[in-house]
N, C-alpha and C positions, 0 to 999 in steps of 0.2 A: 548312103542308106541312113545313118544319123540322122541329116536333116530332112529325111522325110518319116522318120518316122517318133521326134521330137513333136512337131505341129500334131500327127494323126492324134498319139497320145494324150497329148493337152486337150484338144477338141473332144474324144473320147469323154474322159474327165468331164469338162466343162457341159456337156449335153449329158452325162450321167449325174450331175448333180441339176442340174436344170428340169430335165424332164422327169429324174428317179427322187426328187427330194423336191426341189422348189414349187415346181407344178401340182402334186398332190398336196402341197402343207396349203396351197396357196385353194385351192379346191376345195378343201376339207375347213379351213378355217370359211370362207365363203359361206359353204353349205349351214354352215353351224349357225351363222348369223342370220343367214335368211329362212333357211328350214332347220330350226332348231330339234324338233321331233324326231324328224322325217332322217335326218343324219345320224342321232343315235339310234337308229332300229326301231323308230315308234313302238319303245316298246312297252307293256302295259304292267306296272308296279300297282301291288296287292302286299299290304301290312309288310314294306319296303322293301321287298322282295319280288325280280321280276319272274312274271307267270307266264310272258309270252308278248308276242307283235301282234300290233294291228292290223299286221300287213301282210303276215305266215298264218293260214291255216292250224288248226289245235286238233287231234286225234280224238273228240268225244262217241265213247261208244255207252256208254251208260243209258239208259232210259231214262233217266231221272235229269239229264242233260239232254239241249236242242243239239242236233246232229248237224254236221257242215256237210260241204259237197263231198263224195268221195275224191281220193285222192289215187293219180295214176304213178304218183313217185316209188320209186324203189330203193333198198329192200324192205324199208316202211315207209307208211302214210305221211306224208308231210315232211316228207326229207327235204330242206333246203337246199343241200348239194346235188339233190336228182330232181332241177326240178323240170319237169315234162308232161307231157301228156300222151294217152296212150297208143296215139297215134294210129286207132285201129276206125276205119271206115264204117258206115252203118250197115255194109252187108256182109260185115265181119260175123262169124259165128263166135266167136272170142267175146266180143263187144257185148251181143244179143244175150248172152250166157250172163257176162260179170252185169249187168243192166239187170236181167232178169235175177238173178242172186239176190242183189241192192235191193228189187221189189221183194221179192220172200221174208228178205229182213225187217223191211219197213213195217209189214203188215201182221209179220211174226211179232214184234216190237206191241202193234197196235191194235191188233185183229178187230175193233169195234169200228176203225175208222174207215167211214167209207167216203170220207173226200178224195178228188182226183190227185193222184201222188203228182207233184211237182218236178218237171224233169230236172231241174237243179239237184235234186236228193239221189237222184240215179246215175248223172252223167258229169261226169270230172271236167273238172275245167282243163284251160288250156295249160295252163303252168301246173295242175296238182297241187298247189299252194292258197286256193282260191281261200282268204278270211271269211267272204262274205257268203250270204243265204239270198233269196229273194223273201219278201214280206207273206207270201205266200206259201213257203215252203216252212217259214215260221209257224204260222197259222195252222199248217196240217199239224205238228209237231205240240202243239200245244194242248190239245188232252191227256195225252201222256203224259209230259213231265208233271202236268196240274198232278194228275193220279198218282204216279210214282212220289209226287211232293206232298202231297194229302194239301192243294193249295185248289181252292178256286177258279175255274180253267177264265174267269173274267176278269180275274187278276194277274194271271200270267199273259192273257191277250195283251193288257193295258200295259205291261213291262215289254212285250215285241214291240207294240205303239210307238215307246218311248226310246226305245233304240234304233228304230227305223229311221236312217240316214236318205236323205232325198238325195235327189239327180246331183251331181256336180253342176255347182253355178247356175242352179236350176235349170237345166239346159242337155249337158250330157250322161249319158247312162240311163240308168233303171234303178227305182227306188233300191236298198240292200241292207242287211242286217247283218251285222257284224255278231258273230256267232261266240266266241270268246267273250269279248264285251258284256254281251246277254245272259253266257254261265256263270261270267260274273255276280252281275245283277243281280241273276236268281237265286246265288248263294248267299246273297246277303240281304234278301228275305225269310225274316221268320213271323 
């Protein structure tokens, strides 16, 4: 019995420091070198204090701020630990209900605007964490804050402009607006 179970023990060991210690330090140093951002939590520092990722979703419900996708996470918006989607089909009544809510709000929020609401603003992405807006979901959003900010809604356009991230390697995705980034922006306009 000893001698077999001297080798199991060792090997134990030796694959617990291997795979529980060497492997991550060795991963993590890697990561750091070549995605330096992207390994600490791309995350976004404002007067050196961070506010939040580039990469997680932020809860803005203010008017006076551009609104992100809803989020399907539980038991709030943008939970990192929940992150999901709502998993409910389009002939869900569930779905049609929390869609149609999203639209009351939009238009509660905006009642002059009569652009076509952007299904981005009504329909959660797949993770519930989505950062991003489409350029056009911007765009509807942008009389309102202009109004809420007493700012020139041609000066708020020219700040979505200027946040508007193109395709990946010009190639993959759809143009997108990093929605954070942008409340950013627009709080440090006066």
């Amino acid at each position: 019995m000893k001698t077999l179970l001297r080798p199991a023990v060792s090997l134990f060991v030796l694959l617990t420091a291997v795979t529980g210690v060497v492997y991550p330090l060795a991963v993590t140093g890697i990561a750091k070198a070549a995605f330096p951002e992207a390994a600490g939590g791309s995350l976004i520092v404002k007067d050196g204090k961070a506010v939040g990722s580039s990469l997680v979703g932020q809860n803005f419900s203010d008017p006076k701020y551009f609104w992100g996708r809803p989020s399907a996470t539980g038991p709030m918006p943008y939970n990192a630990t929940a992150s999901s989607g709502s998993n409910q089909g389009p002939l869900n009544p569930a779905l049609v209900d929390a869609v149609n809510g999203r639209i009351d709000t939009l238009k509660a929020a905006d009642p002059d605007n009569k652009l076509p609401i952007p299904a981005d603003l009504v329909n959660a992405s797949g993770s519930g964490l989505d950062p991003h807006i489409s350029p056009e979901a911007a765009v509807y959003q942008v009389v309102r804050v202009a109004g809420q900010r007493n700012l020139p809604p041609a000066d708020v356009k020219v700040l979505v402009s200027q946040y508007t991230e193109g395709r990946q390697w010009g190639v993959f995705g759809e143009p997108r607006v990093n929605v954070l980034q942008l409340n950013i922006a627009l709080d440090s306009l006066r």
